[in-house]
C-alpha positions in Angstrom: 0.0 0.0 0.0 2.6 2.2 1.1 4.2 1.7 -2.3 0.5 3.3 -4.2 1.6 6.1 -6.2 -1.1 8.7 -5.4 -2.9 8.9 -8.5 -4.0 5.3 -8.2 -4.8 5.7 -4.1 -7.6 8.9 -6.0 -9.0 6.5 -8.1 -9.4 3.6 -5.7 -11.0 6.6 -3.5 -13.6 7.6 -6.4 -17.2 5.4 -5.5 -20.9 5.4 -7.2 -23.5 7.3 -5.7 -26.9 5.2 -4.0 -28.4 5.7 -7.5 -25.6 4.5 -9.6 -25.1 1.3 -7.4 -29.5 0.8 -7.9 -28.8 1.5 -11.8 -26.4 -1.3 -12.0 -28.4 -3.7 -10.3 -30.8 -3.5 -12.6 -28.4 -5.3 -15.5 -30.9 -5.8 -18.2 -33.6 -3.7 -19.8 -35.8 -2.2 -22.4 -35.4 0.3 -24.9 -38.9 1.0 -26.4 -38.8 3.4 -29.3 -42.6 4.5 -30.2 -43.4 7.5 -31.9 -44.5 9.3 -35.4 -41.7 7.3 -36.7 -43.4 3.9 -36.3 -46.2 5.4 -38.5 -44.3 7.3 -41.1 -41.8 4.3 -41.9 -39.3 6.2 -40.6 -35.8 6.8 -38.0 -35.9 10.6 -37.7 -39.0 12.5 -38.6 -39.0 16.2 -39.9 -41.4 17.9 -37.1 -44.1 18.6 -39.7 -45.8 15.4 -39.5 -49.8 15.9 -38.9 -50.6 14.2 -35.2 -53.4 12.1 -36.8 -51.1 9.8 -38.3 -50.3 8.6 -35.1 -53.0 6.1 -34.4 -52.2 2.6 -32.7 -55.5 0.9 -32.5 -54.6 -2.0 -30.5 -51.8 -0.2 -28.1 -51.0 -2.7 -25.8 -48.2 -1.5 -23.1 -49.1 -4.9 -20.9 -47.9 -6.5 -23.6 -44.7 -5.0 -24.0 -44.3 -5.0 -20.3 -44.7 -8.7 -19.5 -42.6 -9.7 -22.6 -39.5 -7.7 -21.6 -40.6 -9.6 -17.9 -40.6 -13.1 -19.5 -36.9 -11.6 -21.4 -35.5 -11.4 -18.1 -35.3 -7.7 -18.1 -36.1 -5.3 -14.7 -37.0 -2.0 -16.5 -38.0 -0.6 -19.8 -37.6 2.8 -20.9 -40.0 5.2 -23.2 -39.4 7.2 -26.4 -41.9 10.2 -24.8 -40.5 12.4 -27.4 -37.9 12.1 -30.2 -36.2 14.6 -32.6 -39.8 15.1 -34.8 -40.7 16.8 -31.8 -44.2 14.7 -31.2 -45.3 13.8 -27.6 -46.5 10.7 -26.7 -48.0 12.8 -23.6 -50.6 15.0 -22.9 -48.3 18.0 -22.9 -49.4 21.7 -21.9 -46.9 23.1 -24.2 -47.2 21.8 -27.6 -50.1 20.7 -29.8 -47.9 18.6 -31.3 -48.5 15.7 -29.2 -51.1 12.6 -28.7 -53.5 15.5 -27.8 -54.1 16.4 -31.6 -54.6 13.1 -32.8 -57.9 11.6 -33.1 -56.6 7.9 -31.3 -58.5 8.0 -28.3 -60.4 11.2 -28.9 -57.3 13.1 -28.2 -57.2 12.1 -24.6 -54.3 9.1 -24.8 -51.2 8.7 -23.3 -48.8 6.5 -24.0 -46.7 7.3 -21.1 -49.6 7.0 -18.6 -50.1 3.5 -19.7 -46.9 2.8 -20.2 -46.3 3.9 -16.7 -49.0 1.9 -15.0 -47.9 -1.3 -16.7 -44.2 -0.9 -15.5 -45.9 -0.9 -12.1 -48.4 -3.8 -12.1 -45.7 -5.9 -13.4 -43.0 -4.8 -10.8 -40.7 -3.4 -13.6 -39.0 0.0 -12.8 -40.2 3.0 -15.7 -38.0 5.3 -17.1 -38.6 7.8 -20.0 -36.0 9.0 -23.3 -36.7 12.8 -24.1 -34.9 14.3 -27.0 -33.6 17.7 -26.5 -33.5 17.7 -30.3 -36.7 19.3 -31.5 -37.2 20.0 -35.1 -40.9 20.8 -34.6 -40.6 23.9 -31.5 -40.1 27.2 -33.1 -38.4 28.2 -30.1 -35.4 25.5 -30.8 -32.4 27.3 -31.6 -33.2 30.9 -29.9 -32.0 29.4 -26.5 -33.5 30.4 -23.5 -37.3 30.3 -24.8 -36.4 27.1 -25.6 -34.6 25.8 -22.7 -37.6 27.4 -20.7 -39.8 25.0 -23.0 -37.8 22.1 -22.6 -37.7 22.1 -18.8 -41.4 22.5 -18.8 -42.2 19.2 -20.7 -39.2 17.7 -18.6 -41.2 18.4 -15.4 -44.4 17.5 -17.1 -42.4 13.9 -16.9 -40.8 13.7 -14.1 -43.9 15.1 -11.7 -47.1 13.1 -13.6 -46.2 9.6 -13.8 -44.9 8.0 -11.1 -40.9 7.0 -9.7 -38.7 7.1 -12.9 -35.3 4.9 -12.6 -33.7 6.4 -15.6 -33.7 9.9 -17.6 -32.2 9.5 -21.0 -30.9 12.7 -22.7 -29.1 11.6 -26.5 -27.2 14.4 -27.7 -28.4 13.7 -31.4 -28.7 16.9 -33.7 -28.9 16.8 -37.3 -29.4 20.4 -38.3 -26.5 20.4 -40.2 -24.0 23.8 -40.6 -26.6 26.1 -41.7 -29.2 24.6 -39.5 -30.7 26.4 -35.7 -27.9 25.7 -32.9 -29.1 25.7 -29.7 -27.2 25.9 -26.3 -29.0 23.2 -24.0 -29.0 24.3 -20.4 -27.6 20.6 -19.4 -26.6 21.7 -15.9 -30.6 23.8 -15.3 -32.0 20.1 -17.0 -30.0 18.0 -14.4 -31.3 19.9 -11.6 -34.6 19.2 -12.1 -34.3 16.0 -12.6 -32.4 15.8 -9.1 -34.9 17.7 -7.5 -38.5 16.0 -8.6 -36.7 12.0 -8.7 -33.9 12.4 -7.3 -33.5 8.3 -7.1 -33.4 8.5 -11.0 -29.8 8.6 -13.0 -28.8 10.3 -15.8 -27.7 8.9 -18.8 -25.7 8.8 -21.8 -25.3 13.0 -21.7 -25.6 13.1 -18.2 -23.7 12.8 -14.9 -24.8 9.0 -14.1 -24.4 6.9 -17.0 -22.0 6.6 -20.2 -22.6 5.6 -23.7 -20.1 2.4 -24.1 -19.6 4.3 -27.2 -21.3 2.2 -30.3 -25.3 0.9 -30.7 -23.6 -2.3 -32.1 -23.7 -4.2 -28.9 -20.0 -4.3 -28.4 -18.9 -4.1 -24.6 -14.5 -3.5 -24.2 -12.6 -6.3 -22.6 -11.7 -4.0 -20.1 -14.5 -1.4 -19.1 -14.0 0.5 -16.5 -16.5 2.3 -14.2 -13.5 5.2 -12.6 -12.8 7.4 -15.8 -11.8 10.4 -16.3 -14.2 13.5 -16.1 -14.0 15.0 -20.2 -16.1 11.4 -20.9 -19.2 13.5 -19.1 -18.8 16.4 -21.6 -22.2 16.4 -23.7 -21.2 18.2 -26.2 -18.8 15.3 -27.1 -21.2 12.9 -26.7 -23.6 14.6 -28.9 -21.0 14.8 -31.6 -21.1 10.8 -31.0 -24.3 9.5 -31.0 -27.4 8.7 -32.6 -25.4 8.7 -36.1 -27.4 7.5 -38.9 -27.7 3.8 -38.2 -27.9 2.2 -41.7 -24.1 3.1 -41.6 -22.6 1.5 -38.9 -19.0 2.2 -38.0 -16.9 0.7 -40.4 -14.4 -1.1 -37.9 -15.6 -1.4 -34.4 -12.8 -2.7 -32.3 -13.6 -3.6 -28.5 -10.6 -3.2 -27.2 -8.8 -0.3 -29.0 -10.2 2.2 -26.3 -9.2 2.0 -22.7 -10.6 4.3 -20.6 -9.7 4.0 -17.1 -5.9 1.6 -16.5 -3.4 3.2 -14.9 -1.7 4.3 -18.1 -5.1 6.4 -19.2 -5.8 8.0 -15.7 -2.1 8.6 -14.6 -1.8 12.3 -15.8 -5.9 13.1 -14.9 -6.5 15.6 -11.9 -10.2 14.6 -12.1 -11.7 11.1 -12.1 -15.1 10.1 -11.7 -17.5 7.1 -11.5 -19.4 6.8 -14.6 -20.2 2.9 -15.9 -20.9 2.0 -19.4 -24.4 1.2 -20.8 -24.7 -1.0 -24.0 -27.7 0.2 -26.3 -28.5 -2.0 -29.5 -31.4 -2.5 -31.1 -32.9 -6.0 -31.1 -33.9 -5.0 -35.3 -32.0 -3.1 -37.9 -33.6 0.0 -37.0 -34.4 1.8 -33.4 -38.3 2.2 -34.8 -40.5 -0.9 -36.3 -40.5 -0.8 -40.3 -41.9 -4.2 -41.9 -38.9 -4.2 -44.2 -36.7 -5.3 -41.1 -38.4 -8.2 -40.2 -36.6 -10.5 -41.2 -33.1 -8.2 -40.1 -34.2 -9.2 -36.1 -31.2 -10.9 -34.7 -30.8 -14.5 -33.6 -31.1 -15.8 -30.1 -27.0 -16.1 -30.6 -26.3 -12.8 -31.5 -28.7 -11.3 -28.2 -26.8 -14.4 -25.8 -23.3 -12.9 -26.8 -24.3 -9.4 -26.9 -25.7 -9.9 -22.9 -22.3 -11.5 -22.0 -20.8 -9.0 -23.5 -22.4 -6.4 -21.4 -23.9 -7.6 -18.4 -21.4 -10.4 -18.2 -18.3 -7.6 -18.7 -19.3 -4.3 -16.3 -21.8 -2.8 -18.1 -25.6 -2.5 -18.2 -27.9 -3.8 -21.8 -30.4 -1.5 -22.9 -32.0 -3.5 -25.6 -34.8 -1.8 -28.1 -37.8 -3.4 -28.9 -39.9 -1.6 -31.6 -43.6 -1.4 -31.6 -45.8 -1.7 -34.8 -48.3 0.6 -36.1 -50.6 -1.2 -34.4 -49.1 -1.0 -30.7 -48.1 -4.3 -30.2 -44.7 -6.1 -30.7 -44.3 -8.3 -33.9 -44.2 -12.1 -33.5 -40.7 -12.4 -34.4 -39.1 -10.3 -31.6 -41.3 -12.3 -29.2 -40.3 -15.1 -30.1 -36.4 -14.2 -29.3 -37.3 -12.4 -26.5 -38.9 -15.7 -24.9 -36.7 -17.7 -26.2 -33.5 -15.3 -24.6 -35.4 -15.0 -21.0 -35.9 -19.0 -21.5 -32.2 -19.4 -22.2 -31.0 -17.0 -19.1 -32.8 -19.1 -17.1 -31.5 -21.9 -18.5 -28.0 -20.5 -17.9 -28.5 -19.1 -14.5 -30.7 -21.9 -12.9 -29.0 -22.9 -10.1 -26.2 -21.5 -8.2 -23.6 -24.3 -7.2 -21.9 -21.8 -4.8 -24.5 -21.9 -2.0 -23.9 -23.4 0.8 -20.8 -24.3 -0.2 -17.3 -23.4 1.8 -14.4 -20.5 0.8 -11.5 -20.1 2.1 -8.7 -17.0 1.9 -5.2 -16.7 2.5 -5.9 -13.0 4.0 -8.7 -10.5 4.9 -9.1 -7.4 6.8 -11.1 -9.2 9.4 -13.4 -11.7 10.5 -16.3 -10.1 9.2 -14.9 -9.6 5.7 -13.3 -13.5 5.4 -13.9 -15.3 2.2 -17.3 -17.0 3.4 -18.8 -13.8 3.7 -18.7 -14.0 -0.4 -21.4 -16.6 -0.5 -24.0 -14.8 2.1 -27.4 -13.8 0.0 -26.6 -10.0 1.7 -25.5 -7.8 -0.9 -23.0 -6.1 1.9 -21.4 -9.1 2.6 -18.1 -9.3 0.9 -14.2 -10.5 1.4 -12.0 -7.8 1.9 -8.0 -8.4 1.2 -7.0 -5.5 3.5 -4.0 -3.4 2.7 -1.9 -5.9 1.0 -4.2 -7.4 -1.9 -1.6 -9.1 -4.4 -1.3 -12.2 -4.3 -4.9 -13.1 -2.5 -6.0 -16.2 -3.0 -9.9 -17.5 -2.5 -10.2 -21.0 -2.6 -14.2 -22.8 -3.0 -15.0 -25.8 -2.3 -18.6 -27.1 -3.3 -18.4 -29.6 -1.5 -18.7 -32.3 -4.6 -18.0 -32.4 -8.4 -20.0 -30.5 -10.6 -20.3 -30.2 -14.3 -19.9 -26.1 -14.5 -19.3 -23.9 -17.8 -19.9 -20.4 -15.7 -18.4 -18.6 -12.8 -20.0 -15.1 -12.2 -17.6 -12.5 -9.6 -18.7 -9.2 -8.5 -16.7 -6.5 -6.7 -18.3 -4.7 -3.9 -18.6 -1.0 -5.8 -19.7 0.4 -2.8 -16.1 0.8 -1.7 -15.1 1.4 -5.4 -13.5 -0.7 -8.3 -10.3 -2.3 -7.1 -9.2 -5.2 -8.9 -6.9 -4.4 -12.1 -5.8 -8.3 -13.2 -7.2 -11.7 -12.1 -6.4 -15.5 -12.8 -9.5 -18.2 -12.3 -8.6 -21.9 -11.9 -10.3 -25.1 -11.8 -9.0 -28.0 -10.0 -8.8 -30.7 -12.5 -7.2 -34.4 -11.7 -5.5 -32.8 -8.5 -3.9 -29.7 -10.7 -5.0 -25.9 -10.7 -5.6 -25.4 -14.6 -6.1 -21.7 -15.9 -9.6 -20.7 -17.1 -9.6 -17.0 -17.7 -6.7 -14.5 -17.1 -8.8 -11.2 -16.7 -8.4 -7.3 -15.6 -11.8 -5.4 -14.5 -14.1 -7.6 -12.7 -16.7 -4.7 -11.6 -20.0 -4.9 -10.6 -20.3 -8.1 -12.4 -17.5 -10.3 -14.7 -18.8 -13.5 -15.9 -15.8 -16.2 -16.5 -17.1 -18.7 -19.4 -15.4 -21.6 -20.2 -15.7 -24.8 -21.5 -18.2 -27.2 -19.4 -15.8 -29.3 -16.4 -17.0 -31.7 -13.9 -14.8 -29.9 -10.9 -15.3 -28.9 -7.0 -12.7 -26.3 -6.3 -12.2 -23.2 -7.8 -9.3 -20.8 -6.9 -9.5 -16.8 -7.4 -6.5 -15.1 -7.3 -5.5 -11.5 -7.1 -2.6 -10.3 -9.2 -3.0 -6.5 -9.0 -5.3 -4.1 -7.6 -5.5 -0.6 -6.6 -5.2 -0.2 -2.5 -7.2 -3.2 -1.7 -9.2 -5.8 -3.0 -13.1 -7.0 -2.2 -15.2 -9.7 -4.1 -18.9 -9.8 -3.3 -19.7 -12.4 -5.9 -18.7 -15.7 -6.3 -21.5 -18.0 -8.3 -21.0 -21.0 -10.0 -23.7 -22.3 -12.8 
């Protein structure tokens, strides 16, 4: 410890907030992009659209709800407004919402019902606003239409119940000779803070980063302590939201590191901001017939959730309404058959009740068997001299096991830097996985053994090390 140059003792000090720790738990969710795009055939409207198109006759938001259940998810997030400007709300301050539209006599709301089935089915509700309006007059004179923006933003966050997540994309097509507008982000966060406060912020916002592609590519390494520029917005914005029928042309995983030692060494300011993986379960973010047959295989969605989940970040998968309201057969049938396969995969946890041992910890209340207690503030602790820890398991009898899932305890911030797992096979300790970030959650795959000990050990870490997870499937 005494060794610790300084920089690394700052970012071994830097730890999530209540809300970001809640976020993270939540793994696995829905993107749900609805809107005068689903009616228009169309990924970014132009504002001008008349509200009467929009019109879904059999709008069923208990559907949607209990599919993303039956997927395995814990929260699903709304489209209330994208760039065309059109609320899916009854708004005070436009007439270009659900309001003007003759589906339901003018007096829908998409986010009510939404809303209301997030809460019978024990799913947590968030909403996506664009601050992108191409239909406001007022966008691109600045403060009339920041004063506009936060009234619809309060609309949202004071009518419709506890909101887990406010998404802010930074997308802005206007192009060089189009209206620029200056978005109060800082007067937008602190209204958000004050009306749900247990809500985070994401993507251009303090909370939550962008992992920085929609393709569904996590990094080997992803890091939740970064450096403060990743919060900038304004970057962001330049970022995101690109047209998506031109994907990057090379998206390499690992070329970006964002948080080693070798990135963070010559930062003043660090900060905890964890990765979210957005991808769209279709070609598209909204439902067009043309890309039925583009929605990806139960393969594609398994690797994409061990890629994110399974590697320190959160999945935010979209799932694309029709005209009608309802999701098309063909996503349903991969979303059951994904929430059949996780449970599948996660069935039983070998680890319970089963014995670890260390060959060091702080003290008796953080040993190594305090890993494998159901409390979530139960953990193994190395104390002040973490390379080199071992943890040895011991189920107790032979198992056949493809999956070991660790966790660190983030409450007292991200620690471990490298990591070797072994098996126990015919008496010998045979590598599985040589790793660096473990996180919030690092899930080992490997090739199905019949084995009964496992050893962890610590190679590196920052000032200390903790594990709060140790399952074995």
């Amino acid at each position: 410890m005494s060794n610790t140059p300084d920089f690394v003792k700052y970012a071994a000090s830097i730890v999530p907030s209540e809300r970001q720790i809640r976020w993270q738990e939540t793994e696995f969710y829905a993107f749900v992009h609805f809107g005068m795009n689903t009616f228009t055939d169309s990924e970014w409207g132009s504002g001008n659209e008349d509200p009467d198109l929009f019109n879904p006759e059999e709008l069923d938001c208990r559907q949607w709800v209990k599919l993303c259940k039956l997927a395995g998810m814990k929260g699903l997030i709304l489209t209330a407004k994208h760039h065309d400007g059109f609320c899916l709300w009854q708004t005070e301050y436009t007439d270009h919402s659900v309001k003007s539209s003759s589906w339901r006599g003018g007096k829908g709301d998409v986010v009510a019902e939404c809303a209301k089935a997030c809460e019978e089915f024990g799913l947590k509700f968030g909403v996506y606003v664009s601050p992108w309006d191409k239909h406001e007059e007022t966008y691109g004179s600045g403060e009339a239409y920041n004063t506009f923006f936060k009234n619809q933003l309060k609309e949202l966050l004071t009518n419709y119940g506890k909101l887990f997540c406010v998404w802010f994309d930074g997308a802005c097509g206007e192009g060089p000779n189009g209206r620029k507008q200056d978005y109060d982000w800082s007067a937008y966060y602190s209204l958000i803070r004050m009306y749900q406060p247990d809500a985070v912020i994401s993507i251009c916002g303090p909370d939550v980063r962008w992992c920085g592609n929609e393709a569904g590519v996590g990094r080997s390494s992803e890091w939740s302590v970064v450096p403060y520029y990743h919060c900038n917005s304004l970057a962001v914005a330049a970022q995101s939201q690109t047209d998506v029928s031109k994907p990057p042309k090379k998206i390499n995983p690992t070329a970006v590191d964002l948080g080693s030692r070798k990135v963070i060494k010559n930062c003043n300011k660090l900060i905890w901001y964890p990765a979210e993986v957005d991808v769209s379960i279709r070609k598209g973010w909204f439902y067009h017939s043309s890309d039925d047959y583009s929605v990806k295989p139960l393969s594609k969605l398994m690797d994409i959730y061990y890629n994110s989940v399974g590697a320190n970040a959160n999945l935010l998968l979209n799932i694309p309404p029709m005209p009608s309201g309802k999701i098309n057969e063909k996503d349903i049938e991969t979303l059951l058959s994904m929430g059949a396969q996780l449970e599948i995969d996660f069935n039983e946890n070998l680890a319970d009740d089963s014995v670890m041992t260390d060959n060091r910890h702080l003290d008796e209340e953080h040993t190594g068997q305090q890993i494998l207690e159901p409390d979530s503030d139960s953990y193994w602790h190395s104390g002040d001299n973490p390379e080199g820890s071992e943890l040895i398991l011991d189920l107790g009898d032979e198992y056949d096991i493809d999956k070991v899932v660790l966790g660190e305890h983030i409450a007292t911030g991200q620690q471990i830097e490298k990591f070797t797992l072994y098996a126990q096979i015919s008496g010998k300790w045979k590598r599985l996985e040589k790793g660096t970030v473990i996180g919030y959650k690092h899930i080992c795959r490997f090739k199905e053994i019949r084995v009964r000990y496992f050893k962890l050990v610590i190679e590196q870490a920052r000032c200390f090390a903790t594990i709060s997870k140790f399952e074995c499937y």
